[in-house]
C-alpha positions, 0 to 999 in steps of 0.5 A: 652893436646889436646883433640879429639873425636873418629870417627866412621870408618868401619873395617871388619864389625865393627864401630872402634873407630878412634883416634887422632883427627878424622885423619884415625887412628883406633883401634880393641880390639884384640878378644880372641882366643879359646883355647888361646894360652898360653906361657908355661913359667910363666915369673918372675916379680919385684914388682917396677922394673924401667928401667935404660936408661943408659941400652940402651944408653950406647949401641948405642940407642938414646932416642927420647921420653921421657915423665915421667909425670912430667908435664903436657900431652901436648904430648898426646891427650885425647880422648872424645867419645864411642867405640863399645861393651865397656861400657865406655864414654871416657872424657879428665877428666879421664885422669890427671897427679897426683904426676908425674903420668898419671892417667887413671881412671874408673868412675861410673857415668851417663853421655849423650853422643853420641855412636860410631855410632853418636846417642845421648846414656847415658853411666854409666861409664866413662874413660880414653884414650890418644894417643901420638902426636909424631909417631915412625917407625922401618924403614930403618933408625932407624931399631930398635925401643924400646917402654918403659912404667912402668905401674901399671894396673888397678884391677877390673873386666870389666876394661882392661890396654892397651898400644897399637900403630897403624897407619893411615888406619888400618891395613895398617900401623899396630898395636901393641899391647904391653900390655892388662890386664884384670882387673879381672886376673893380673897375665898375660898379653896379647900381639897381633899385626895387619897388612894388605894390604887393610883397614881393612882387618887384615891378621894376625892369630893367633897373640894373645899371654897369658903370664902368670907372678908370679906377681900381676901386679896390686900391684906395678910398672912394666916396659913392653919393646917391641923392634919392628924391621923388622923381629921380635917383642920382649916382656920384661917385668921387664928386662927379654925377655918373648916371640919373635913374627916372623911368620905371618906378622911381616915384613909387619910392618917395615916401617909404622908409628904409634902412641903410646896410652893407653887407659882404656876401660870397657868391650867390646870385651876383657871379655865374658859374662860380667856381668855388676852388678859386674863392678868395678872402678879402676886406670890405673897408668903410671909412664913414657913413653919412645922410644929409636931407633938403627942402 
């Protein structure tokens, strides 16, 4: 497993975090639109779903990631550092491989670092982030691609589950968010996706979509699928399609490259009115990752 230190770069006013080893990689927590907009469907889960390649294979998909977290993370970069208005001091330590599965965890505990803007700060809590070495296009070669993950996210209030990938400049090479749950309310999930024409600049409004489910999402293992492609972004979750992105600038994304990260922050941008006296600990569980591209 690598390790990096995030970067503070300037986006729409804001210090963000880049990742992956200072390159000109960066993230933007997906602010809360008022009132949310919100599937009006509940979708139906299954308490330890898993997903079956042969699904896709069979069907002329080829598999060109799989990590299944057997091993160790050498696929992956762990990150050490702050980000604005989250709580957490990212540390490679945070994120391990336990019994075949990546474990990204809040910690309660004092530790002196430095803030997104490069002066020295004591942090109480600590956490987990890793972004994937390899990058992956939906281009005019491999116009489909397909993200897999089966996750158990954290409970606790302040924490937050993220699977996300993004590109270099942001938001030139776009963002995607494939899955944020806060912990303090399981039982949906929230996508979003970026993507502009200048750095920094995010053209996209109103991309940020709830999706209620029938499930604690924190109680077992779910599989969250999202196929990329020119014109459209498509949610799976446990099998079945729950929502189709296709307005605004979806095809802005074809053709860029990004990379794959998950991450678990405290806080930050994704609660309103945290009280921080009510902060819990908690684990992020990810029992593989998988990519899979179509002609």
């Amino acid at each position: 497993m690598k390790t990096f230190t995030l970067c503070a770069v300037l986006i729409a006013g804001l210090f963000i975090s880049g990742l992956y080893s200072c390159k000109k990689l960066a993230t933007v927590p997906p602010v809360k639109q008022t009132p949310p907009p919100t599937n009006p469907k509940t979708a139906t889960t299954q308490c330890d779903y898993d997903f079956d390649d042969t699904v896709l294979t069979n069907h002329g998909w080829t598999k060109t990631f799989d990590d299944e977290f057997t091993g160790d993370l050498s696929n992956w970069s762990a990150a050490t550092g702050a980000v604005q208005n989250e709580l957490q001091y990212y540390q490679p330590a945070n994120a391990q491989v336990v019994n075949g599965v990546l474990t990204l965890s809040i910690k309660q505990e004092t530790v002196n670092g430095t803030s997104y803007n490069g002066s020295p700060q004591t942090f109480n809590f600590t956490s987990g982030s890793v972004v994937s070495n390899q990058a992956f296009s939906a281009n005019a070669t491999t116009p489909k691609v397909r993200i897999v993950a089966r996750v158990k996210v954290a409970a606790g209030y302040g924490a937050t589950s993220v699977f996300e990938s993004y590109g270099a400049d942001w938001p030139t090479n776009g963002q995607i968010n494939y899955f944020q749950v806060e912990g303090n309310d399981t039982k949906e999930y929230v996508t979003n996706y970026f993507y502009g024409t200048q750095s920094g600049k995010n053209l996209v409004q109103n991309g940020l979509y709830f999706n209620p489910v029938d499930g604690d999402l924190s109680a077992c293992w779910h599989v969250y699928m999202t196929e990329w492609s020119q014109n459209s972004i498509n949610y799976y979750l446990d099998g079945q399609l729950v929502e189709n992105k296709t307005a605004g600038q979806v095809s802005g994304l074809f053709g860029k490259t990004e990379y794959l990260a998950l991450n678990l922050p405290v806080g930050g941008l994704y609660y309103q009115n945290l009280n921080t006296a009510n902060i819990q600990t908690g684990t992020m569980y990810v029992d593989y990752v998988k990519v899979f591209t179509s002609n």
